[in-house]
DSSP file (Angstrom, degrees, kcal/mol; ACC not computed):
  #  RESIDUE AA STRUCTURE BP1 BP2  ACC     N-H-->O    O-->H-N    N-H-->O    O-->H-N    TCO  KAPPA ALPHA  PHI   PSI    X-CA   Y-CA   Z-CA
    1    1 A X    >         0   0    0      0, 0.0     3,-0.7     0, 0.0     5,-0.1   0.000 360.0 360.0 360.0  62.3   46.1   13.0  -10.2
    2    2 A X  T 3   -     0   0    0      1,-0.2     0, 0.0     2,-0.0     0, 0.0   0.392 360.0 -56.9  95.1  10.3   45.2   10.3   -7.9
    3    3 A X  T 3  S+     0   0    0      1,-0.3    -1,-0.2     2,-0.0     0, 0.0   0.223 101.5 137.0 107.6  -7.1   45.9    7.0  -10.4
    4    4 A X    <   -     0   0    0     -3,-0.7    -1,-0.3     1,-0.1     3,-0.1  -0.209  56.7-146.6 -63.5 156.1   43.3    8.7  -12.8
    5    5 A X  S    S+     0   0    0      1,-0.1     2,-0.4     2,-0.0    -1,-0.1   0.889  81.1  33.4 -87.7 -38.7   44.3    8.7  -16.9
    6    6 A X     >  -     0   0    0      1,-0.1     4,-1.4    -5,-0.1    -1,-0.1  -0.799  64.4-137.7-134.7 150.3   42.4   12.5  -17.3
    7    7 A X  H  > S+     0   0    0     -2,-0.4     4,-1.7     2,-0.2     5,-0.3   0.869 109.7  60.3 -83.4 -33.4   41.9   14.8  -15.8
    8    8 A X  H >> S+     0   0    0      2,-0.2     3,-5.6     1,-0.2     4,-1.7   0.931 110.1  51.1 -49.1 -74.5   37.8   14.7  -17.4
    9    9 A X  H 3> S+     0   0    0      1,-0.3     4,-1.9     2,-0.2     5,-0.4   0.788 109.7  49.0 -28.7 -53.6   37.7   11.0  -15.4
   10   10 A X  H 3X S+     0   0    0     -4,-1.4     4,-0.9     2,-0.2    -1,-0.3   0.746 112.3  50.3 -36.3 -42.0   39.0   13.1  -12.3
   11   11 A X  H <X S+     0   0    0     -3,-5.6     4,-4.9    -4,-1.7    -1,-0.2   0.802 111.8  47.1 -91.1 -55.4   36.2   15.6  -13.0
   12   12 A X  H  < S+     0   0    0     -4,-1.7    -2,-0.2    -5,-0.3    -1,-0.2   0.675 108.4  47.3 -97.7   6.2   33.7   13.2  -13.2
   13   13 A X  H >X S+     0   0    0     -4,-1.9     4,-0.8    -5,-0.3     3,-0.8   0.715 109.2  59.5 -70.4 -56.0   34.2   11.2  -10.3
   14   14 A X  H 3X S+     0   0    0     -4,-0.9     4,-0.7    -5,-0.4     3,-0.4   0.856 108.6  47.7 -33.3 -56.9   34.5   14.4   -8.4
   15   15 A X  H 3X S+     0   0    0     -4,-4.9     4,-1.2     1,-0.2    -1,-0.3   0.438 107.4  47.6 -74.8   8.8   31.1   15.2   -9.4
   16   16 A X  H <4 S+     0   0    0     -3,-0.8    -1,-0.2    -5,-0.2    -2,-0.2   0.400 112.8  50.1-104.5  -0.6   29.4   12.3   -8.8
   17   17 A X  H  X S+     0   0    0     -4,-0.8     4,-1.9    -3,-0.4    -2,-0.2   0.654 115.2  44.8-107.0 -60.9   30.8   12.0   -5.4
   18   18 A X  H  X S+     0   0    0     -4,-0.7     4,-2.7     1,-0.2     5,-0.4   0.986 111.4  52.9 -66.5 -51.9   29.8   15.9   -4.7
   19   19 A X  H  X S+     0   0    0     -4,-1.2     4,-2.2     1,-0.2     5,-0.2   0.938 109.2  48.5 -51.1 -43.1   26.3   15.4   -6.2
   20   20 A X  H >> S+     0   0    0      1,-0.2     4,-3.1     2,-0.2     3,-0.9   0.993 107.5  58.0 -72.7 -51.0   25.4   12.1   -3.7
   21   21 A X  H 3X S+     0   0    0     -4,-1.9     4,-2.5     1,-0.2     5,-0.4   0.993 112.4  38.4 -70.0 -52.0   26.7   14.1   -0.7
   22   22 A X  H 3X S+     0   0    0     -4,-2.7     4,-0.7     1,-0.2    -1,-0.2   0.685 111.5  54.3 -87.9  26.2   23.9   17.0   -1.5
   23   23 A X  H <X S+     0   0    0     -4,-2.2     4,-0.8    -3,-0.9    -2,-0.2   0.927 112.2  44.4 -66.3 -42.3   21.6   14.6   -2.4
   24   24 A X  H  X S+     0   0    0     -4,-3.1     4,-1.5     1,-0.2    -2,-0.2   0.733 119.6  45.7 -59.0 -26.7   22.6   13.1    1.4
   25   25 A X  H  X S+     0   0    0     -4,-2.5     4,-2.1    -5,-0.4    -1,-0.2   0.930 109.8  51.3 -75.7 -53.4   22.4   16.7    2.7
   26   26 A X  H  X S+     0   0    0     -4,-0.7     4,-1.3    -5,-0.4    -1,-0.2   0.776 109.5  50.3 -40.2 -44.7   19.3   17.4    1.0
   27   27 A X  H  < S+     0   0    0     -4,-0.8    -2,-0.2     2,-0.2    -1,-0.2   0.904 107.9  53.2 -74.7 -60.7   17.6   14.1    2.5
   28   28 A X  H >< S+     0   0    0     -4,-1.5     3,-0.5     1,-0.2    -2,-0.2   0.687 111.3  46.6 -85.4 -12.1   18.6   15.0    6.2
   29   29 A X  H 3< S+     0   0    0     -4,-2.1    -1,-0.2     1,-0.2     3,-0.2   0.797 120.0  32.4 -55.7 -43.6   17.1   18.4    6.0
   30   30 A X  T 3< S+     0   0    0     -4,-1.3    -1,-0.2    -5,-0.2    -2,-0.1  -0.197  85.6 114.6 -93.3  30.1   13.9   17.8    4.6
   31   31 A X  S <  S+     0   0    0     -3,-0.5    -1,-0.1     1,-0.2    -2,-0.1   0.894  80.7  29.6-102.9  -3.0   13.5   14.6    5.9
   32   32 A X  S    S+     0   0    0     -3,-0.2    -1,-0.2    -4,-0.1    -2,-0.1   0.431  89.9 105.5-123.6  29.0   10.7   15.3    8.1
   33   33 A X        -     0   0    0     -4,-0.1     2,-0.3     1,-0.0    -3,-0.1  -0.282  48.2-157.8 -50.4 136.4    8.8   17.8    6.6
   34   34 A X        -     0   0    0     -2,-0.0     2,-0.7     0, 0.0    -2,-0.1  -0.879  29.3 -89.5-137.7-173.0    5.7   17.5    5.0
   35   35 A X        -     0   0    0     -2,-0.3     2,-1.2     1,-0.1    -2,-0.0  -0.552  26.8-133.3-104.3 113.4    4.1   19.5    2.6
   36   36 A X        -     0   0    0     -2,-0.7     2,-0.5     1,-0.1    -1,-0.1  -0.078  30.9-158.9 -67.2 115.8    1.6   22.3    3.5
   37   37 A X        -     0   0    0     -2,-1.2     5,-0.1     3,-0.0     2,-0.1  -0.814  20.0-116.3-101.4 138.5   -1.9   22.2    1.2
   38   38 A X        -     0   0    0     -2,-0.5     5,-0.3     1,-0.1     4,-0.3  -0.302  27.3-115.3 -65.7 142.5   -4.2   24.4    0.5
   39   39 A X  S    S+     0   0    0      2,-0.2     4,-0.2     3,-0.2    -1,-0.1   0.520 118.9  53.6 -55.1   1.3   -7.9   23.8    1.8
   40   40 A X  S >> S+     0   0    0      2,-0.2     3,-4.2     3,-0.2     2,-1.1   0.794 115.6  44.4 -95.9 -63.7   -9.1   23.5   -2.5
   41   41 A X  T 34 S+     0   0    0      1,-0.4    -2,-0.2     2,-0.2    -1,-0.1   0.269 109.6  48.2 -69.3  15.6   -6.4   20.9   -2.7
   42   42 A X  T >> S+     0   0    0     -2,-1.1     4,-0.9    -4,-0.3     3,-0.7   0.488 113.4  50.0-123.7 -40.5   -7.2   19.4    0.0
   43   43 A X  H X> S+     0   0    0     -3,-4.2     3,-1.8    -5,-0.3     4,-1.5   0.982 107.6  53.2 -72.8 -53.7  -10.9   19.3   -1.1
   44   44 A X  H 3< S+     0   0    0     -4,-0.8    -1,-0.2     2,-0.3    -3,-0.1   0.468 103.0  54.9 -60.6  -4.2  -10.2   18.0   -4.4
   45   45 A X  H <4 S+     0   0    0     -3,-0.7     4,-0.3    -5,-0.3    -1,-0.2   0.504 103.5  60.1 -95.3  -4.4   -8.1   15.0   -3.1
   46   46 A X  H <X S+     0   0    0     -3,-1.8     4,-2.0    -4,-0.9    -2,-0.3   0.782 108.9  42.5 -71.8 -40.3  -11.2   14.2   -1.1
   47   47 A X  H  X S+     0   0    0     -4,-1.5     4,-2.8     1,-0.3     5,-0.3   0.860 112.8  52.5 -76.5 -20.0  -13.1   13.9   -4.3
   48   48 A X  H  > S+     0   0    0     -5,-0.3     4,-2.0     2,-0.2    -1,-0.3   0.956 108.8  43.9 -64.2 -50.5  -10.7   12.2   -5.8
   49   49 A X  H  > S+     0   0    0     -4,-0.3     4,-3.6     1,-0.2     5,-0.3   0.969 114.8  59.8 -76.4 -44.7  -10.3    9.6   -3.1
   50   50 A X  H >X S+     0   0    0     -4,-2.0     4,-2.8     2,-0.2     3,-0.8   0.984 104.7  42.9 -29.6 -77.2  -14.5    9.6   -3.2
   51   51 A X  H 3X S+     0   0    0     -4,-2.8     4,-3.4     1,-0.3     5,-0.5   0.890 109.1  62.0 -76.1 -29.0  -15.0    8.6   -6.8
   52   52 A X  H 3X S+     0   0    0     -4,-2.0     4,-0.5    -5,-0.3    -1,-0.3   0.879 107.4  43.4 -27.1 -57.0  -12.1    6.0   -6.2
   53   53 A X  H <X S+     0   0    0     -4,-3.6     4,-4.4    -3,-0.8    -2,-0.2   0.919 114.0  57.2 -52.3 -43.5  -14.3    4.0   -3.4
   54   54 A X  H  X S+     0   0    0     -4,-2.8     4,-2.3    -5,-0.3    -2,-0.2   0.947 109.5  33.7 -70.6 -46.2  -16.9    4.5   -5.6
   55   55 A X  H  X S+     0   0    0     -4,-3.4     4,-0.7     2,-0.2     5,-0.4   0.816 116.9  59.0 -61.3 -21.6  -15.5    2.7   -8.9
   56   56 A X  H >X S+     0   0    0     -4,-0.5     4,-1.7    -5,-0.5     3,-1.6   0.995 107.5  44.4 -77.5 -47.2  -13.7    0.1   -6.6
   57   57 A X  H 3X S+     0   0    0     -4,-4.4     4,-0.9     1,-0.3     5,-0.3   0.887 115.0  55.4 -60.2 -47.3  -17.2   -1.0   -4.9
   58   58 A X  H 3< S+     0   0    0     -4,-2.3    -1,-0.3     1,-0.2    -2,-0.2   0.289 104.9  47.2 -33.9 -18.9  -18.3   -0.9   -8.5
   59   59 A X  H << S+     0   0    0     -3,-1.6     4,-0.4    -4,-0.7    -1,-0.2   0.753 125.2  25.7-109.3 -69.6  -15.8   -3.3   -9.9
   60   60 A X  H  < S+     0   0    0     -4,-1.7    -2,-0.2    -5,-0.4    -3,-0.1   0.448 119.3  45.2 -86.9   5.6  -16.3   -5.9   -7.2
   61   61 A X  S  < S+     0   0    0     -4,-0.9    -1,-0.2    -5,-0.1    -3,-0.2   0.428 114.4  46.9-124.6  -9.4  -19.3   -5.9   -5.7
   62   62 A X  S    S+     0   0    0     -5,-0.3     2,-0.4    -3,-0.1    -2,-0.1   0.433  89.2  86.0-114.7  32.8  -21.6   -5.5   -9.3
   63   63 A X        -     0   0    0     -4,-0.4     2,-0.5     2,-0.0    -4,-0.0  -0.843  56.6-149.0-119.6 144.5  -20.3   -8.1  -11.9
   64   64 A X              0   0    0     -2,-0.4    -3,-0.0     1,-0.1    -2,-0.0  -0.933 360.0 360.0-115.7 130.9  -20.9  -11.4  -12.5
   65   65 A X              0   0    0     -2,-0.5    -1,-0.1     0, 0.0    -2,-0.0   0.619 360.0 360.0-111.9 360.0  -18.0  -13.4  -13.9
């Protein structure tokens, strides 16, 4: 069976072999797609990104070290 001792070894070279080709498959299908969001989630990554600015200005512009 190809120089292998087992048939399991056989097995699991065989899968690891199949799995990486539809990872590869997987990859070139999707690979520019991007992901549709809904207008809340889209709102709430604006507040998110908001309160971000706001603690970063906070951190560097009001501290004395």
């Amino acid at each position: 069976m190809g120089g292998f001792a087992d048939f399991s070894v056989f097995l699991a070279y065989s899968l690891v072999f199949l799995s990486a080709g539809v990872c590869i498959i997987y990859g070139i299908v999707n690979w520019d797609k991007e992901g549709d969001i809904s207008a809340e989630e889209n709102e709430e990554e604006k507040k998110w990104l908001k309160t971000e600015i706001e603690i970063d200005e906070e951190i560097s512009g009001g501290g004395a070290v």
